[in-house]
Structures are given as structure tokens and as C-alpha cells.
C-alpha positions in Angstrom: 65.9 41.7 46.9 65.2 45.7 48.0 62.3 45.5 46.1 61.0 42.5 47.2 61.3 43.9 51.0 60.0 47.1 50.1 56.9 45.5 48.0 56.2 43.6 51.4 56.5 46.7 53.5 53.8 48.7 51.5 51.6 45.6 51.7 52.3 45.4 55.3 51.5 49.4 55.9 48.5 48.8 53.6 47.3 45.8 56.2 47.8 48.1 59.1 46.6 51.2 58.3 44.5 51.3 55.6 42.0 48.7 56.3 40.1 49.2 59.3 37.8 46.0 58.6 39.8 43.8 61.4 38.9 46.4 63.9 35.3 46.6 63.2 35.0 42.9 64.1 36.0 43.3 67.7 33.6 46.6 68.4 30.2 44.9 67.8 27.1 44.3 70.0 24.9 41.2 68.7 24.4 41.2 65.2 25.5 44.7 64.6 29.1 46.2 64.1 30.9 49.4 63.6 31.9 48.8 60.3 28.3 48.3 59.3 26.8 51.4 56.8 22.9 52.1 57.4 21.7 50.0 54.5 23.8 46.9 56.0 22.0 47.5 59.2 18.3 47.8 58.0 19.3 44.2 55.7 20.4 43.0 58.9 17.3 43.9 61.5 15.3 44.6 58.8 13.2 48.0 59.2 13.5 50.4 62.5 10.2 51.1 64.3 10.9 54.9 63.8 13.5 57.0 62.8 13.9 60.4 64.1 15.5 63.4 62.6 17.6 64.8 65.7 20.1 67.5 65.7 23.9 68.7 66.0 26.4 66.3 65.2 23.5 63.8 64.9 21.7 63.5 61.8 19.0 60.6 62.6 18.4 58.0 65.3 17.1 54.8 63.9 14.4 52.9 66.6 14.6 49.1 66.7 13.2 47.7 70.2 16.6 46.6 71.5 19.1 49.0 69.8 19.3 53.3 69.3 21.6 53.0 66.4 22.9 56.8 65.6 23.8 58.5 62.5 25.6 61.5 60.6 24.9 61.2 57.1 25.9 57.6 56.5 28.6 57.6 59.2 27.8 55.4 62.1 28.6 57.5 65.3 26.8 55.1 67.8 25.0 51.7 68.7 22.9 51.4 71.6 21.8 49.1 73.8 20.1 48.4 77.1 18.8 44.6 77.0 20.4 41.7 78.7 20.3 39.3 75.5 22.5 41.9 73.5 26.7 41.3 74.0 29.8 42.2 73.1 31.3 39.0 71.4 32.8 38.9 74.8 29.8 38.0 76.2 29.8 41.3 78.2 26.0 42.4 78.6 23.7 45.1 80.1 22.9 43.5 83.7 26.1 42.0 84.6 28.9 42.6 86.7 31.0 46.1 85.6 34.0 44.0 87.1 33.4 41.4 84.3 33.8 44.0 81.8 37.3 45.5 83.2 38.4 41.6 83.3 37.9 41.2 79.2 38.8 45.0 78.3 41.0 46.0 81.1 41.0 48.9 83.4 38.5 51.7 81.4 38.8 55.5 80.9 36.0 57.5 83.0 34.3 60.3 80.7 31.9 62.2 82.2 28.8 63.7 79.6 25.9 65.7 80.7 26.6 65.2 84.5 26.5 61.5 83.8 29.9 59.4 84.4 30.2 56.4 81.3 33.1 54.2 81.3 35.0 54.0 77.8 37.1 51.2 77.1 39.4 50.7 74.1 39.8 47.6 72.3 41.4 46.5 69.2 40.0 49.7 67.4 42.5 52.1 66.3 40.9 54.9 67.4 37.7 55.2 65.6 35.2 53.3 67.9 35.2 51.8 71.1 33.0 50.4 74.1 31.0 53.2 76.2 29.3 51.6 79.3 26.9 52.9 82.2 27.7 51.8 85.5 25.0 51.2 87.9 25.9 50.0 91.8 28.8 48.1 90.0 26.5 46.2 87.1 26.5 47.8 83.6 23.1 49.7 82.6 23.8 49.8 78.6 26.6 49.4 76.7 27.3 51.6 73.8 30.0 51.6 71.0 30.8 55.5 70.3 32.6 56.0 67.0 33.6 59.5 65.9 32.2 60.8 62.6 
């Protein structure tokens, strides 16, 4: 019986900890997730328009014309968007109310980068990636899911 509870503890732990797969679903915008790897992405919107070496942390920018998707190596650090007909699956887009947003995700953190104040809210992600949005005379500018390497 010990070993039977213990068996379905490590599968339990295993579940929760080691696979991050349930997370990635939440922290997507349109057709693209966190979870997704480079190749995944290019299969999915099929070649970027450009892709431009950049520097730092940040390895390469891939172009598409509704997306900056950002890499290190093969490690997604960011998605990118800025048009009205790319959500969250909570239907949370650029162009609509910020209040919408706080609604669906609850009240967000302010971070402030480069002079420029984002709100971040966490969802469902552990603590890998989570929703970075500019806010605009209360409407949100781009939303972006920021992951760290």
C-alpha cells in the first residue's frame, strides 16, 4: 500500500513540476505559444519576412507582419504583437479596453523598461512566461508574452 502511495506521489510531482506543457497552453497569442521551439514556429507561419541578428541576451528577431517573435539560441524569450486580430485565447487583443484585461488576468504587476511602463500579468505559467502589455489612455498598444531564457 506504501508503495502504491508513493508510486502516485512521484507521478503526481512528475505532473507538476516536470512538465511545463499545461502552462504553455494558457501563454499564447493566436496561433503561436510559449512552448513553441523556432522550427515549430516557421511550420506554423511558415517563413519570417526577415530575420535580424540583434544583440545581448537576444540572439535573433524573426519578422512576420503581425508578430516580433525573439530568440536566444533556440530558447523563445518573446512573442510580439501589435494587431487587433491577434488574442490571447482570452480574447484579450491590442485595441481594447486595459480594464478587459485586468477582468480575465487580475490586477497586473507594473515594470517599468527603458522609461516605458508595461503591465505584466501572470497566468497559469509557473514562472517561465507571462503576459507583458502596453497601456495606452487605458486601451492596450501590444501585448507581449516575455519568457526568461
Amino acid at each position: 500500500m506504501i508503495r502504491i502511495l508513493l508510486f502516485l506521489l512521484f507521478l503526481l510531482f512528475l505532473l507538476c513540476f516536470t512538465s511545463s506543457a499545461f502552462a504553455y497552453d494558457a501563454v499564447s497569442l493566436g496561433k503561436i505559444n510559449s512552448g513553441m521551439s523556432k522550427s515549430k514556429i516557421i511550420d506554423v507561419l511558415g517563413e519570417p519576412l526577415s530575420v535580424t541578428p540583434e544583440g545581448g541576451m537576444v540572439l535573433e528577431k524573426l519578422n512576420y507582419p503581425n508578430y516580433e517573435i525573439y530568440f536566444a539560441s533556440d530558447n523563445l524569450i518573446s512573442i510580439e504583437t501589435k494587431s487587433k486580430s491577434i488574442c490571447t485565447p482570452e480574447k484579450i487583443c491590442p485595441g481594447i479596453k486595459t480594464s478587459e484585461a485586468t477582468l480575465k488576468y487580475g490586477k497586473p504587476s507594473n515594470k517599468e523598461m527603458e522609461g516605458v511602463n508595461y503591465l505584466e500579468f501572470y497566468v497559469n505559467t509557473g514562472l517561465y512566461c507571462w503576459y507583458r502589455m502596453l497601456d495606452r489612455q487605458g486601451f492596450i498598444k501590444t501585448i507581449e508574452i516575455a519568457c526568461q531564457p
